[in-house]
N, C-alpha and C positions, 0 to 999 in steps of 0.2 A: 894736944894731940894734932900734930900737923897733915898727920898723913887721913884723919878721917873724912877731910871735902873731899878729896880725891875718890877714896875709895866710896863716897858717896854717891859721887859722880859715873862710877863706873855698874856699881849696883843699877842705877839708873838708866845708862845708856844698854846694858847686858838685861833689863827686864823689858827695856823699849825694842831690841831687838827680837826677842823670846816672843812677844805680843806680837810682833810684826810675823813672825815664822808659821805660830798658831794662827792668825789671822789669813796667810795667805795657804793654807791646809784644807781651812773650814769656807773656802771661799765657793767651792762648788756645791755645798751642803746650803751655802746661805742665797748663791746666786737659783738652786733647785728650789728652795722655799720662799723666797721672793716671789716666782712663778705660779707658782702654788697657790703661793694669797692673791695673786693680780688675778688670775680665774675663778678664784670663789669669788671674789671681788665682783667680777666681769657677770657671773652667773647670778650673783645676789641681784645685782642692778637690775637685770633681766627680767630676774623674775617681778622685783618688785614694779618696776615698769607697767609687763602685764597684769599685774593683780590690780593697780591703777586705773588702768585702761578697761580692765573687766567694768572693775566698779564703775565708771563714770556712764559706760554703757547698760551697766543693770539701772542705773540712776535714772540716763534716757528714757529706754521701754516704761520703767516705771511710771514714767510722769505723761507717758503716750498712754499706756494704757488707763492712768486714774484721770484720764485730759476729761471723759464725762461728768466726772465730780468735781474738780476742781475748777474747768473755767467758768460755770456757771455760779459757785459761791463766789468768786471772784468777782463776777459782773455785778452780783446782788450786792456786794459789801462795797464794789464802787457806787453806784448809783446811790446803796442809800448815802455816802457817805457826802456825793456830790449835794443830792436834796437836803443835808443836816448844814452843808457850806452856805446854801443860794439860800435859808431859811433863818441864818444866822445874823446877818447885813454883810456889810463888808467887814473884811479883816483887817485887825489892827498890826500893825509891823512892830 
């Protein structure tokens, strides 16, 4: 069948142009929805951002205001820990 590359060839080049005609149709549909997701995009980052910045500030306050609690266990667990070192000889490497 000599004539089927041919017509192979043109099924090809006629379904290559067919996609190019759809493609340039739906181009205002896909360049509207492109936009579309770069703003939810835009808006998610946003938020998450703040929800970030919340917490890291709720983090803050929190550790200001348990500062009565915590640096005084702190000072205790250093010193005994310093008196457990100076009680022990020297350290071996």
């Amino acid at each position: 069948m000599p004539g089927f590359r041919d017509m192979k060839t043109f099924l090809k080049v006629t379904l290559l142009v067919v996609a190019a005609l759809i493609a340039v149709k739906l181009l205002p549909l896909t360049f509207v929805l492109g936009c579309v997701l770069a703003l939810a995009l835009a808006v998610l980052a946003a938020v998450g951002v703040s929800v970030i910045a919340l917490l890291f500030g709720l983090a803050i306050v929190l550790a200001a205001v348990l500062s009565p609690v915590w640096v005084p266990v702190l000072a205790i667990i250093g010193l005994i820990s310093l008196l457990r070192r100076s009680s022990r000889g020297p350290a071996v490497a």
